[in-house]
C-alpha positions, 0 to 999 in steps of 0.5 A, spaced: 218 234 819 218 239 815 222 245 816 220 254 814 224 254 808 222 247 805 215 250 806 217 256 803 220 253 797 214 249 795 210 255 796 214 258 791 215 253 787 208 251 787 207 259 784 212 259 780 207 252 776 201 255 777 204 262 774 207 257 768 201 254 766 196 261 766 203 263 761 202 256 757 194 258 757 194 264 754 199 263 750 195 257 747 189 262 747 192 267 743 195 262 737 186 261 737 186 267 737 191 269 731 188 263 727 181 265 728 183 272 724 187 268 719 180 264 716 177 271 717 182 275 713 181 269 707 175 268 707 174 277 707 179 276 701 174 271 698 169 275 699 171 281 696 173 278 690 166 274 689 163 282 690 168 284 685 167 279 680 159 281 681 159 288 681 165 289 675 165 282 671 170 277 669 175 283 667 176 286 673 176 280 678 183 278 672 185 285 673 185 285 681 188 278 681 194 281 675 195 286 681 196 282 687 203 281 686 205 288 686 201 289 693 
């Protein structure tokens, strides 16, 4: 026979799981997220450099890539 407080504790230890596991997921959810916008930055870079390879030639994709370190 079960008692209030033992009722009580696995009510809160039931929340407390619950509350743990919608943590975990969100967590996970915005480690998708930040490497979503990682392949987004990389492929905007990629994208940035091909255009400026069109628009200014070879001279000034090399400059552009002399001038990274200093960014």
């Amino acid at each position: 026979m079960t008692t209030e407080s033992e009722t009580e504790t696995e009510a809160r230890t039931s929340k407390t799981t619950r509350f743990a596991e919608w943590l975990m997921a969100r967590e996970e959810r915005r480690q998708e997220k930040d490497s979503n916008l990682e392949g987004m930055i990389r492929l905007n870079v990629l994208v940035s450099f091909l255009t400026l390879g069109l628009v200014g030639g070879f001279e000034a994709v090399q400059l552009g890539l002399s001038l990274i370190p200093y960014l």
